[in-house]
C-alpha positions as CSV (number, residue, x, y, z in Angstrom):
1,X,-84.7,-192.0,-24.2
2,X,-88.2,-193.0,-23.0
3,X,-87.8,-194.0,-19.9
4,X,-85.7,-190.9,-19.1
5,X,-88.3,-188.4,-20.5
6,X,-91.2,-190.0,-18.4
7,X,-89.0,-190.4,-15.2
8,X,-90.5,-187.7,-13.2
9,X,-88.3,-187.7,-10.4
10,X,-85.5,-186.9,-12.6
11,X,-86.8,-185.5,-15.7
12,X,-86.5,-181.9,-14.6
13,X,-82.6,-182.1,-14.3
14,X,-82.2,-184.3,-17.3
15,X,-84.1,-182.5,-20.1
16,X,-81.9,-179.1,-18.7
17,X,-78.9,-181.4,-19.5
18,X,-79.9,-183.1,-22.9
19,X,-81.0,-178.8,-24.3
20,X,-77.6,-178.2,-22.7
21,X,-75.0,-180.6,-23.6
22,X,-73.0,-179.8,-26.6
23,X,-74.7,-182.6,-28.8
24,X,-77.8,-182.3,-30.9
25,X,-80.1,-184.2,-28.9
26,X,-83.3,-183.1,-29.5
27,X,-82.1,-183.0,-33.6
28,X,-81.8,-186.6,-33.0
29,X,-85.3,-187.0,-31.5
30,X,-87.1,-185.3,-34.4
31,X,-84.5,-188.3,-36.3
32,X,-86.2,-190.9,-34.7
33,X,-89.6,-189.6,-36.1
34,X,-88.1,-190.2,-39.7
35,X,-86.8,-193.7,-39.0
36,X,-87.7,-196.3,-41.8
37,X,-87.7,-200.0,-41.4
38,X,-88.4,-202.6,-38.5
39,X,-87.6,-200.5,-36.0
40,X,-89.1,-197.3,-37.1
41,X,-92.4,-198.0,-34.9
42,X,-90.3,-198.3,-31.2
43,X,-87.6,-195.3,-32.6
44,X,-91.3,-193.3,-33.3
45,X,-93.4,-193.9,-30.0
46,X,-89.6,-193.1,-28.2
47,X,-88.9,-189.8,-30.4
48,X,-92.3,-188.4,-29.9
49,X,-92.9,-189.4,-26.4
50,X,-89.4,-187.6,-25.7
51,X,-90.2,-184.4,-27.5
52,X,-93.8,-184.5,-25.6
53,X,-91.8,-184.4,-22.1
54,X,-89.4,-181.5,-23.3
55,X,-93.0,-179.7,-24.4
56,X,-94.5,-180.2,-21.0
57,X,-91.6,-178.9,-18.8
58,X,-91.8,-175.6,-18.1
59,X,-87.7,-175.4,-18.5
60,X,-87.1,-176.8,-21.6
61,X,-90.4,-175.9,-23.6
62,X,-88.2,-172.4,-25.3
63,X,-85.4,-175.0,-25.9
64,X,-88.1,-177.3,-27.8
65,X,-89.4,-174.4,-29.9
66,X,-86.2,-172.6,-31.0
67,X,-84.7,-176.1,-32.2
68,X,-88.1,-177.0,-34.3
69,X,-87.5,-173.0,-35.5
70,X,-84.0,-173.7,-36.5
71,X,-85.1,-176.1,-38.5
72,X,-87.7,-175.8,-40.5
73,X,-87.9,-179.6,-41.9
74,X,-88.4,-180.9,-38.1
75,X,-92.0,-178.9,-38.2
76,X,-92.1,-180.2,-41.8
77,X,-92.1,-183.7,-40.6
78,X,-94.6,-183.4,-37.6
79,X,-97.5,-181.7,-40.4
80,X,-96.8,-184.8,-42.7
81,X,-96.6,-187.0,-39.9
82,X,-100.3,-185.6,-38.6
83,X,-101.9,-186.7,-41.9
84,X,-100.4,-190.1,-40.8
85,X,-100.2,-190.5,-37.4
86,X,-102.7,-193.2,-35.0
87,X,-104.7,-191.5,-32.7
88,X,-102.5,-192.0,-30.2
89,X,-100.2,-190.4,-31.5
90,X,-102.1,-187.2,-33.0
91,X,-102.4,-185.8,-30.1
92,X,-99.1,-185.6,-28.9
93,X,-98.0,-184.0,-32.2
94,X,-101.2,-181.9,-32.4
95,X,-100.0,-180.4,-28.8
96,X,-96.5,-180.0,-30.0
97,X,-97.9,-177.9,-33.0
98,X,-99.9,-175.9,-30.5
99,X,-97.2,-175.1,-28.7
100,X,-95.1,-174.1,-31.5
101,X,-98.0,-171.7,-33.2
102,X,-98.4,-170.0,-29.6
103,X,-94.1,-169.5,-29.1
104,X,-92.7,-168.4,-32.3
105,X,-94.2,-166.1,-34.9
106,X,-91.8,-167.7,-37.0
107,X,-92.8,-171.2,-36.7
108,X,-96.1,-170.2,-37.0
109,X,-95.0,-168.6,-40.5
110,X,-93.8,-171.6,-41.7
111,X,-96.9,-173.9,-40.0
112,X,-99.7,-171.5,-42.0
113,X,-97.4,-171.6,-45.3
114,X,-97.3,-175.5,-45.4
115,X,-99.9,-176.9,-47.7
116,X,-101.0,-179.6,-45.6
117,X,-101.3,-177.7,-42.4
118,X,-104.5,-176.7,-42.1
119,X,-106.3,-179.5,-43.6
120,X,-104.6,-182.1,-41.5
121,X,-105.6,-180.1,-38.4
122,X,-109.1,-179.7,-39.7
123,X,-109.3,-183.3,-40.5
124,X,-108.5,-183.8,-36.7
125,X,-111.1,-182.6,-35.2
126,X,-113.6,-185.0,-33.4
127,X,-111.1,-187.5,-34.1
128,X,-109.9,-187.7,-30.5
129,X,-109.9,-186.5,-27.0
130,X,-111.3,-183.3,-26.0
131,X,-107.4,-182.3,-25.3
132,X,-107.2,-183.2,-29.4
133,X,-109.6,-180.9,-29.8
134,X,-108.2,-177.8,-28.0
135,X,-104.9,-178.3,-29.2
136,X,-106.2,-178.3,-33.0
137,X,-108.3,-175.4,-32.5
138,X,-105.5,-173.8,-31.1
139,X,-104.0,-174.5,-34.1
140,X,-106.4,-172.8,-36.6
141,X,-106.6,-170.3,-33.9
142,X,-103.0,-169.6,-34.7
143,X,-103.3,-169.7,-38.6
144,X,-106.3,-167.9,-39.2
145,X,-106.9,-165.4,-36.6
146,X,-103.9,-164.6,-34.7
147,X,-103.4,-160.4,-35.1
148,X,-100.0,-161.1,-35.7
149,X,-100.8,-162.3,-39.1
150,X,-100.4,-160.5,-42.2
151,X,-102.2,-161.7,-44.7
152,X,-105.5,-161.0,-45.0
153,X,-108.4,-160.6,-48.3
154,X,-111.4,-158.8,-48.4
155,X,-114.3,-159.1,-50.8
156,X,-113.1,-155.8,-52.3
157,X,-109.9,-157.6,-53.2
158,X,-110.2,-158.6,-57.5
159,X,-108.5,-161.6,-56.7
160,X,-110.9,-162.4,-53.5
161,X,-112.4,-165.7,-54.6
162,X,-109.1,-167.2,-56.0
163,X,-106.8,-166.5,-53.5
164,X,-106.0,-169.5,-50.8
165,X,-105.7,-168.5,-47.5
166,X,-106.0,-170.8,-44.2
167,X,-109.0,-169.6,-43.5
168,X,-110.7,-170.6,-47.2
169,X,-108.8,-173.6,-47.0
170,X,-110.6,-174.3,-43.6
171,X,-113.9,-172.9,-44.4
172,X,-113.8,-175.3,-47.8
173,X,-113.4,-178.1,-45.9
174,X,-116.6,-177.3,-43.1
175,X,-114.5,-176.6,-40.7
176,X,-117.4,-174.4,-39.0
177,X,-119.5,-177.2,-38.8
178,X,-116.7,-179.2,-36.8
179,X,-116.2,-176.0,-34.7
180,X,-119.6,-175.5,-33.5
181,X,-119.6,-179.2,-32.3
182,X,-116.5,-178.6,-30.4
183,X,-117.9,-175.5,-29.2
184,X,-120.8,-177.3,-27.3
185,X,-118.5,-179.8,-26.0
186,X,-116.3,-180.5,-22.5
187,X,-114.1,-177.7,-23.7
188,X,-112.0,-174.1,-22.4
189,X,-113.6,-170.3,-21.7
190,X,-110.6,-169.9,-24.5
191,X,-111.1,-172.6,-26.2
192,X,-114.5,-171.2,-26.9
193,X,-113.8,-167.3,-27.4
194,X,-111.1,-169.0,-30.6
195,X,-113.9,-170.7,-32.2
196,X,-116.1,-167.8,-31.6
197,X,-113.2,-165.9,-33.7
198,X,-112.6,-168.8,-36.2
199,X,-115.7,-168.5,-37.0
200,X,-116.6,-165.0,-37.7
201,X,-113.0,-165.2,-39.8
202,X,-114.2,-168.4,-42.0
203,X,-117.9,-166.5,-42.4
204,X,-115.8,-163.4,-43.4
205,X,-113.7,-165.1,-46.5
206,X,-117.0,-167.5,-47.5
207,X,-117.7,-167.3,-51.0
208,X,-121.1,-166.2,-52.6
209,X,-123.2,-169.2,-52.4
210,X,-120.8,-170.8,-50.4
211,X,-123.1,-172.6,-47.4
212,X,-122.4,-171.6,-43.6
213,X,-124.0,-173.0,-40.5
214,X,-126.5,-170.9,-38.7
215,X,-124.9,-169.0,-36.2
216,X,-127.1,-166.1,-34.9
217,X,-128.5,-168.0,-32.6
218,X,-126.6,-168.3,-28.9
219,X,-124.9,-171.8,-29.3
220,X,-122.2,-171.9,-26.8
């Protein structure tokens, strides 16, 4: 399965067949992720590295997101995997996440209502690559500040400082403080304008007393 996903003389043609065919394919992919024992590492790096080159072509991407829709334990496993994962292999299921937060509200639904997500993805940051970077702050991007999200607290709200949200979850964890880092780093026009969002959400949902960084002055 790894050698045809990285073949890129063929790979267009072949991942239109295996999203195609009339067998579960990319079900058994995710599979692979799950695998216990002496093979699990080699049935991991194969599994991922196949469901990276489905992500990256154009043609099969939609394919990619509707099956990790479909079934809601496949995005399950790549959150829990995250908290996991070697650095090698973060950022390949840190882009997959991205992708899956920016293509289905649905997915994104299930992504913000996982426990783990947002933590894991904070945790991430200035762990890796710049790439790492982008596709986590995509990520929170998603979560936090996408308008397509519906749950939202203000200060007015009794129940303001005891509600959990991804965005207290984040700002709990200094998420801000990662955020500016990242900000003033190798990094996107867009990448950039998120944080600049993130952060006016996480100053937004801060409790009273709660510390923030400084950022009135002209950072990034």
């Amino acid at each position: 399965i790894e050698k045809i996903a990285t073949e890129c003389r063929i790979g267009a043609e072949v991942m239109k067949l295996i999203t195609s065919g009339p067998h579960d394919v990319i079900g058994s992919l995710f599979n692979l992720l799950t695998i216990k024992g002496k093979e699990s590492e080699a049935s991991y790096k194969s599994g991922l590295t196949a469901l990276s080159a489905l992500q990256q072509d154009p043609s099969t991407k939609a394919s990619l997101v509707k099956a990790m829709v479909e079934k809601e334990e496949r995005i399950e496993a790549l959150i829990e995997l995250l908290a996991e994962a070697k650095k090698g292999y973060s950022e390949r299921i840190l882009s997959l996440l991205s992708t899956l937060c920016l293509g289905s509200h649905r997915g994104r639904a299930f992504v913000r209502a996982h426990a783990l997500s947002v933590s894991v993805v904070v945790r991430s940051l200035l762990v890796m690559s710049d790439v790492a970077n982008e596709f986590a702050v995509t990520i929170l991007w998603c979560l936090i500040c996408s308008p397509q999200n519906s749950h939202t607290t203000h200060r007015s709200d009794p129940d303001f400082e005891t509600t959990i949200t991804p965005a207290r979850v984040a700002s709990h964890l200094s998420a801000s403080r990662k955020l500016l880092v990242v900000a003033q780093m190798d990094c996107t026009t867009l990448t950039k304008q998120r944080i600049r969002d993130l952060l006016k959400e996480l100053e937004r949902v801060k409790c009273p007393g709660e510390s923030f960084p400084n950022t009135s002055q002209r950072l990034f």
